[in-house]
C-alpha positions in Angstrom: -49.7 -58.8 -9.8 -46.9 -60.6 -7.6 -46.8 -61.9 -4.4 -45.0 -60.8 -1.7 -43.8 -62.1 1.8 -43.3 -60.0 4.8 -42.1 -60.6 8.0 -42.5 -58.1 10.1 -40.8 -57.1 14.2 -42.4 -55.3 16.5 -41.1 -54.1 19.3 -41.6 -51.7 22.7 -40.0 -48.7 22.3 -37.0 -48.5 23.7 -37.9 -46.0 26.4 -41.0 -48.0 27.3 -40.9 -51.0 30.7 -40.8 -54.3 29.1 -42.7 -56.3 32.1 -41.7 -59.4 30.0 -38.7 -58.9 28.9 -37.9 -57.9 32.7 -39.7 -61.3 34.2 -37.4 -63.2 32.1 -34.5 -61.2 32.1 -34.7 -61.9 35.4 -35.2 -65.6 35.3 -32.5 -66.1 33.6 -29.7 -66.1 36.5 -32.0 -69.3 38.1 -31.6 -71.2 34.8 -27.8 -71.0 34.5 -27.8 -68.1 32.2 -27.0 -65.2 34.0 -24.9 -63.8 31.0 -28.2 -62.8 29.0 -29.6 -59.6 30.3 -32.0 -57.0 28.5 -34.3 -59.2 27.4 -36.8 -57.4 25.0 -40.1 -59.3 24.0 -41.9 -58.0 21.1 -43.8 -59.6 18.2 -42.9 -61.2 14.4 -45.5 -61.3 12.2 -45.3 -62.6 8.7 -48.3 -62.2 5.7 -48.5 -62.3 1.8 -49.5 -59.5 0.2 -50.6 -59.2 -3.9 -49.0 -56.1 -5.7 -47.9 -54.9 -8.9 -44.2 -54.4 -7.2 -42.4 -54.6 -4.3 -42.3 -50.9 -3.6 -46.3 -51.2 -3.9 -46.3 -54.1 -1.6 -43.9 -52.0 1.0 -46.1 -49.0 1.3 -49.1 -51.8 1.9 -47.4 -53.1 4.4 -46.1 -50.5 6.1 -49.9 -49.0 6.5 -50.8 -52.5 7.7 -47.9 -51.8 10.2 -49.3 -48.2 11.0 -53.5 -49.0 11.3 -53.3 -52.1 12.9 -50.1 -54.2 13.3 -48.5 -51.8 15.7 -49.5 -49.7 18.6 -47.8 -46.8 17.3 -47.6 -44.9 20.9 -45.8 -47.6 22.7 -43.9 -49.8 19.6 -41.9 -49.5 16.8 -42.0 -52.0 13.8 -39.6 -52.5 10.7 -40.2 -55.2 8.3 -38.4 -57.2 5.0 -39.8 -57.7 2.0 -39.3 -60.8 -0.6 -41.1 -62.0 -3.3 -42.5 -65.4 -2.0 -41.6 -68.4 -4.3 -44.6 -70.9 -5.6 
C-alpha cells in the first residue's frame, strides 16, 4: 500500500447565490479593490489516503467527495492526486 495526498475544492455551483462570495465581493470597492468582482467562496480540503495505486486512491476519494465531502445538490468538487513523500 502507498500513500496518497489529496487536496480537494469545492465549490457552489455556478448557478447557485454565493451569499459570501457576494458580501465580499461587495466589500471590496471600500477596501481599494474595486477591480476584484465575482468572488466565489467554497472549500479546500486535503487528506491521506492508503491504496494499492493512485487510480485506487482516486476512486476513494472521489466517493469521499460524493457521500460526504460535497453537498452534491448545491456544489461541485474536483480534486489532485500525489503520492505524499515521507
Amino acid at each position: 500500500m502507498k500513500t496518497f495526498r489529496a487536496s480537494i475544492d469545492v465549490m457552489p455551483h455556478d448557478n447557485l447565490l454565493d451569499p459570501q462570495g457576494k458580501a465580499v465581493t461587495g466589500a471590496m470597492p471600500n477596501l481599494g479593490l474595486a477591480e476584484i468582482t465575482g468572488v466565489r467562496i467554497g472549500k479546500h480540503i486535503t487528506l491521506h489516503v492508503e491504496a494499492a495505486d493512485k487510480k485506487a486512491a482516486e476512486a476513494k476519494v472521489d466517493e469521499a467527495c460524493k457521500k460526504l465531502l460535497a453537498n452534491l445538490i448545491m456544489e461541485k468538487y474536483s480534486f489532485a492526486i500525489e503520492e505524499a513523500g515521507n
